[in-house]
C-alpha positions in Angstrom: 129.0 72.8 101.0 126.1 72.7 98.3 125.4 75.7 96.4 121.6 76.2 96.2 121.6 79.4 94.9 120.3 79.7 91.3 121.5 82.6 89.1 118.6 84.2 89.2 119.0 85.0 93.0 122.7 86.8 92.2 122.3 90.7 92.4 124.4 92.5 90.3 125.2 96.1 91.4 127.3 98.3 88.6 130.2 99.9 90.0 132.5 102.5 89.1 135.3 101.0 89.0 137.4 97.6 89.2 141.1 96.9 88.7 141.8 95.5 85.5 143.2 91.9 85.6 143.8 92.0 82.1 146.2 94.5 79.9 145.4 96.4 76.5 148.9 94.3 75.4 147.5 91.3 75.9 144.8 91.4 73.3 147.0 89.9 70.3 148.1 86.7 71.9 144.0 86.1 73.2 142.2 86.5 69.1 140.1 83.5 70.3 138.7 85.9 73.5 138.5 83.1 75.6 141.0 84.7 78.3 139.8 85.0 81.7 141.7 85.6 84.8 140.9 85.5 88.2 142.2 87.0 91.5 141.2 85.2 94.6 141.5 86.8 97.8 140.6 86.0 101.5 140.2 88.6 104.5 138.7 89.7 107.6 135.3 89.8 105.5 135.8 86.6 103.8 136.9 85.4 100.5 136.9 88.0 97.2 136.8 87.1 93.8 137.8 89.6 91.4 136.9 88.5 87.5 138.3 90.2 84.3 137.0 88.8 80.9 137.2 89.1 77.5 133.5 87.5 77.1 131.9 89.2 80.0 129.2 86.1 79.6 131.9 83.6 80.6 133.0 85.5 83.5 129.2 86.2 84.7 128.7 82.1 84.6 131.5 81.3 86.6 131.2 83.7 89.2 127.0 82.8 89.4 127.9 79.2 90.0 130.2 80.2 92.8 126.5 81.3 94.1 127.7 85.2 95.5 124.4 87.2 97.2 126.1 90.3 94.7 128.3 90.7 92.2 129.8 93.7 91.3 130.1 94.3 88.1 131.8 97.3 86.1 130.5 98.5 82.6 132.8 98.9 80.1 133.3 100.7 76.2 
């Protein structure tokens, strides 16, 4: 299957809240910030894929090229 979506097309819709994949703890062994963890789910709706960055730009990239109609998308600070 051939993703023709460009990430323009994604809609992001801010939520209030997503389960953190990543822990306050593990912040000292990441000073780089390149950490960035995925959960990947499949159910009765389809397949779920549930991001946690500490570059949110990384994270936005990946999930785009996976070419999602919406992504939900949590602000943080």
């Amino acid at each position: 299957m051939v993703n023709d979506r460009q990430p323009s097309d994604v809609r992001y819709r801010v939520v209030p809240d997503l389960p953190d994949l990543i822990e306050p703890e593990e912040y000292p062994d990441h000073p780089d910030g390149h950490l960035v963890r995925l959960r990947i789910t499949f159910g009765p709706d389809g397949v779920a894929v549930l991001g946690d960055a500490f570059r949110p730009e990384l994270l936005e990239r990946l999930l785009e090229s996976l070419g999602p109609e919406d992504i939900e998308q949590m602000m943080c600070g």
